[in-house]
C-alpha positions in Angstrom: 115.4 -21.6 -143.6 116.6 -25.5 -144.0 113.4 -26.5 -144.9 112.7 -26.4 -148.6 109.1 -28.3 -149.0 105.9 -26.5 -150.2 105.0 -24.0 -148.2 101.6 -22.7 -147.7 99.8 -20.3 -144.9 98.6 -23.1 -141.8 97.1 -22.5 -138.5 97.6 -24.7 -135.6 95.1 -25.5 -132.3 97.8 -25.4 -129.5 96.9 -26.6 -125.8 99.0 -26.4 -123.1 99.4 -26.6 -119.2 100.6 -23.2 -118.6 101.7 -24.4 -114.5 104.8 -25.3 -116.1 105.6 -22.2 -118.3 106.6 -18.5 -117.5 103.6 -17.3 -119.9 103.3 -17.8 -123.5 105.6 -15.1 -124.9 109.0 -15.7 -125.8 111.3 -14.6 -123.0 115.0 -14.9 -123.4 116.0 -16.6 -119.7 112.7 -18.0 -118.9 110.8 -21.5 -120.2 107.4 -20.3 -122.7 105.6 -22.2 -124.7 106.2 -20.0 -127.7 109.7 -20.6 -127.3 109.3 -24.5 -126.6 107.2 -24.5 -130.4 109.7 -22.3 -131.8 112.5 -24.5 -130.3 110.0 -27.7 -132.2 110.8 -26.2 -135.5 113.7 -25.6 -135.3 114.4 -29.5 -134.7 112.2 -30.2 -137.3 114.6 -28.3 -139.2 111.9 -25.5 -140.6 113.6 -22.4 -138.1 117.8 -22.1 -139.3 119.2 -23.0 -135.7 122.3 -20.5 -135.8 118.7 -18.1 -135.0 118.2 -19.4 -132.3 114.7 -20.7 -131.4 114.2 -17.5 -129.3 114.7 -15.1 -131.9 113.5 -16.9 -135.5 110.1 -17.0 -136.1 108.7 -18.6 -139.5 107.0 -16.2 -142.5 104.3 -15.0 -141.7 104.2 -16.3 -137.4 101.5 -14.5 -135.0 99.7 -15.7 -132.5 96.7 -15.6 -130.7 96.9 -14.1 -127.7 99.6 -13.5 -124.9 98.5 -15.9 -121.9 100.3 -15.5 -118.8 102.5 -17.2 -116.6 100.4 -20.2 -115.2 97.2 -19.7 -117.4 96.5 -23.1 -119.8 95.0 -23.4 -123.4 92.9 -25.3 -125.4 92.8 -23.4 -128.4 95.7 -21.1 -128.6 95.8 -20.2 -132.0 99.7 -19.8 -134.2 99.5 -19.4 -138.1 102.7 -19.3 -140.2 103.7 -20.4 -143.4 104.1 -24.0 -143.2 105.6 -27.1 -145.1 102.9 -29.2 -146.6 104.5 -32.4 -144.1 103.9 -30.5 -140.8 100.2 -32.0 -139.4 99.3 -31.8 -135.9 100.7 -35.3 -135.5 104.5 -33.8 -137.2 104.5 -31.1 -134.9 104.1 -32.5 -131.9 107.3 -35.2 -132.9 109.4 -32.3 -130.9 106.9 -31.1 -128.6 106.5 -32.0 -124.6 103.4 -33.7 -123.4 102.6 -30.1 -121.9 102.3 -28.7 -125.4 100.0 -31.0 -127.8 99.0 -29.8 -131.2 95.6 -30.8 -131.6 94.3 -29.6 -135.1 95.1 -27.4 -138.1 93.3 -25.5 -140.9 94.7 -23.9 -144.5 94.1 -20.6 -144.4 94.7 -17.5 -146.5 98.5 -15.9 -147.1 98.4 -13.1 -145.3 96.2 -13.6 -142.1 97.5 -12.6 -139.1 96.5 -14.7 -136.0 96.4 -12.0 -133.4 94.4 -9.5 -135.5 92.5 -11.3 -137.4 90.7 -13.3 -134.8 87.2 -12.3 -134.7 86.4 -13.8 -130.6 88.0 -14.7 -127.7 86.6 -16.8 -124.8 88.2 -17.8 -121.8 87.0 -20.0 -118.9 87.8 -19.6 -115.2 87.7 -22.9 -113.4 86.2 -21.3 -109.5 86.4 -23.2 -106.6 83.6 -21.8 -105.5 80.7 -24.6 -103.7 77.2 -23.1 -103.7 76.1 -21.3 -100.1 73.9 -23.3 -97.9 74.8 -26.8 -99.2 77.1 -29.1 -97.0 80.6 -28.4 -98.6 84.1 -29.4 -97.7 82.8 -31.4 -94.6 82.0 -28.3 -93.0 85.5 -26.5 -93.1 85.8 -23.1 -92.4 87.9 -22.4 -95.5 86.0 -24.5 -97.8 83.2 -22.3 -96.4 84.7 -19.5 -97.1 85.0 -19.9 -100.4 81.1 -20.7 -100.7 79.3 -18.2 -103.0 75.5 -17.3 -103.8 75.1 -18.2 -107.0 72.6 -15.7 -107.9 74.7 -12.6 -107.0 77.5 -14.4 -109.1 75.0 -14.5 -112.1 73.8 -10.5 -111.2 77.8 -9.4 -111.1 78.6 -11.2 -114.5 75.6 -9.8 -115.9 76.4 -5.9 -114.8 79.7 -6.7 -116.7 78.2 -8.1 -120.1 77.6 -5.0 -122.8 80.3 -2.7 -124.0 81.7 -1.1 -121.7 85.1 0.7 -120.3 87.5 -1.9 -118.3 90.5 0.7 -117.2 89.5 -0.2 -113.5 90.0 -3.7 -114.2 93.6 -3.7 -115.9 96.6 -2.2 -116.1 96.5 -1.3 -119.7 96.1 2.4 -120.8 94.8 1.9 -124.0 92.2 -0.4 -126.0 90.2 -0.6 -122.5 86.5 -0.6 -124.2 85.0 -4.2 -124.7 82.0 -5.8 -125.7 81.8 -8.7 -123.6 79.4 -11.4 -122.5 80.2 -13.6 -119.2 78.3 -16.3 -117.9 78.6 -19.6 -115.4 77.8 -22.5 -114.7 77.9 -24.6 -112.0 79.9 -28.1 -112.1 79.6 -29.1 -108.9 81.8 -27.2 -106.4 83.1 -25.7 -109.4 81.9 -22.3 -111.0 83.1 -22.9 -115.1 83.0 -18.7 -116.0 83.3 -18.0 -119.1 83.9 -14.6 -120.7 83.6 -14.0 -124.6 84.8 -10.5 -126.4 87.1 -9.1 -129.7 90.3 -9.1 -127.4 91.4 -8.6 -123.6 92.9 -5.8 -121.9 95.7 -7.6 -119.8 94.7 -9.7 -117.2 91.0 -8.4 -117.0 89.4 -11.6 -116.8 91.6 -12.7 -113.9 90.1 -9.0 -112.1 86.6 -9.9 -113.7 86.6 -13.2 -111.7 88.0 -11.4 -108.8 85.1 -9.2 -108.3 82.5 -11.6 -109.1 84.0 -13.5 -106.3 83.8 -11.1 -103.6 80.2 -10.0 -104.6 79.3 -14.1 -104.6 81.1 -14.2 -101.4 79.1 -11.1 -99.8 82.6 -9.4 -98.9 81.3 -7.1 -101.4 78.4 -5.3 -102.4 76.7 -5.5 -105.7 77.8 -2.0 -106.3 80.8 -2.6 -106.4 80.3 -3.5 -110.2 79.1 -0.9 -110.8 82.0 1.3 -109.4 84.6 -0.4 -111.4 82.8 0.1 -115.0 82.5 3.7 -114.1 85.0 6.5 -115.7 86.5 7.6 -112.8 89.6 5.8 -111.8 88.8 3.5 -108.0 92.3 4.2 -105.9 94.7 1.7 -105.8 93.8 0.7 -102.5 90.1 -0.1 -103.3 91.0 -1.5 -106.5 90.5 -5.5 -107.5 93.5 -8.0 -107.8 93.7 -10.6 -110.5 92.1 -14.3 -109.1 95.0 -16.7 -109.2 96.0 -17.5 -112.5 96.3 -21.5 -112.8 92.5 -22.5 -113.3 91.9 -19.7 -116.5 92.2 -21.5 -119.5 92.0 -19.5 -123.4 89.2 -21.8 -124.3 88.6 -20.8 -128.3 89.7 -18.5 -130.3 86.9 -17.8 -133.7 88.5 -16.7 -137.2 85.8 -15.6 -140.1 85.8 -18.2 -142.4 88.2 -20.9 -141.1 87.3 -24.2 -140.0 90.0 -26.2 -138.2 90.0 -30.4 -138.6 90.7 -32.3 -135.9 93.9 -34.5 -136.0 92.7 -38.0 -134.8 96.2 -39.0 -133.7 97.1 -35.3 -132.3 93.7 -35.0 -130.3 94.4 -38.3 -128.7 98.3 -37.7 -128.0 96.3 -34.9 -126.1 93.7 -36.6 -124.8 96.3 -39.1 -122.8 99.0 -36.6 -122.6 96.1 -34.5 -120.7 94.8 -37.2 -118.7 98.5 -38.1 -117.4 98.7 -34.4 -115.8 95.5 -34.2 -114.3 96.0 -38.0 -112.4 99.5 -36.7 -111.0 97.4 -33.4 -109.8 94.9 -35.5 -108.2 97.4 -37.8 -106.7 98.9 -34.2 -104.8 96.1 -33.1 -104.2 94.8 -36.4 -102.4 97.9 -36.1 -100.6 97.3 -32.7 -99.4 93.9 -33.2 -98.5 94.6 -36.4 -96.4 97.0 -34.0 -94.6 94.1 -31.7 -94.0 91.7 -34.1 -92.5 94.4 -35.7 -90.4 95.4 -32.4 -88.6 91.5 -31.7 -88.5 90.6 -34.7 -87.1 93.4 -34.6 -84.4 92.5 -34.7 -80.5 94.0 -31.1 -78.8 95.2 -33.2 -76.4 97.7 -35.6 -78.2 
């Protein structure tokens, strides 16, 4: 360590835009955002550099869940043991505007942030415009991706209870949750969110999935029921993970722990934030333009 301030146990809010890292997880030939805040320390001085930012972690580092390649934060959750200096506003000194620290909160020596967090809720940002309204100027693919919104709300609700996932990951072990998942339309948007202890990987991502395809009609209502039962559905019949770029980890609750909010750090965010959605909008204006030239093009030109 070249750091020698006070040091005392600290948790960090961490968002991120996870379209421009390879997962969270440290991965030796691959850009994570672990590795980008371990990399932050280590130019703040408080990880020895001859460790190398892929390997040294600070006393005490967890985090609090694994997010995959693509998948964003809001509250992503690392506690280590921490120089008194390092605020929100310190950290993010070494950080990209794709990783912003946002807020922090003491806690006590000794908590782990992967096992000691209480709840996890994720939210799925679906394209997904309500059936029989006018939507996407009548295209067939925006129709196509059209759901009823009441057999969305039946599908999540089959899924909510404690119940046995092993259809719905790849994971061999830890496949019983208690889980609650709602949504709520936002325009042509359907905003699920999905609450339990801890995931199974990528189960929300196959969650989403099926809801979809129920919404959509491609699939009956019974097929919810299928997936929570013990035996295994074949491969072929089974339920890919929904694309992962509009999931985001959206909180993560520890007993006990409040976080503060870093005025300077949330708004660093805030802007850093707004900068990445404008240059999305901008492509996808682009795109779209594309679309409704080609679409309204004569046959004959």
């Amino acid at each position: 360590m070249t750091d020698a301030s006070k040091r005392a146990t600290r948790a960090f809010r961490v968002a991120y835009d996870g379209r421009a890292y390879a997962g969270f997880q440290r991965q030796p030939h691959a850009t994570t955002v672990e590795g980008t805040l371990l990399r932050a320390l280590a130019e703040h001085g408080i990880l020895d550099r001859g460790d190398g930012p892929t390997h040294a972690t600070p006393p005490g580092y967890a985090a609090a869940g694994r997010t995959d390649a693509g998948v964003s934060a809001v509250a992503q959750t690392v506690a280590f043991a921490a120089p008194d200096w390092l605020t929100p506003r310190a950290f993010n000194g070494h950080l990209p505007g794709s990783v912003r620290v946002w807020a922090a909160a003491d806690v006590s020596e000794g908590i782990h942030a992967t096992h000691d967090a209480v709840r996890r809720t994720y939210r799925y940002h679906l394209y997904a415009p309500a059936r029989g309204e006018d939507v996407g100027h009548g295209y067939g693919t925006d129709r196509d991706h059209a759901v009823d919104d009441d057999r969305v709300r039946d599908a999540l609700a089959r899924f909510s209870g404690e119940h046995d996932f092993h259809n719905l990951t790849s994971d061999e072990t830890g496949t019983v949750r208690d889980l609650t998942a709602t949504a709520t339309r936002e325009g042509d948007l359907l905003v699920v969110e999905v609450s339990a202890g801890g995931f199974p990987r990528a189960l929300v991502r196959r969650l989403v999935a099926a809801v979809r395809a129920v919404g959509r009609g491609t699939a009956d209502r019974s097929l919810i029921d299928r997936l929570l039962a013990a035996e295994p559905v074949p491969g072929e019949l089974g339920v890919g993970p929904a694309p992962p770029e509009p999931l985001v980890l959206w909180d993560v609750d520890y007993e006990g722990v409040a976080f503060e909010t870093d005025p300077e750090a949330a708004e660093s965010a805030r802007i850093a934030f707004g900068e990445r959605y404008r240059d999305a909008r901008h492509a996808a204006a682009a795109t779209g333009a594309i679309r409704d030239r080609i679409a309204g093009t004569d046959t004959t030109e």
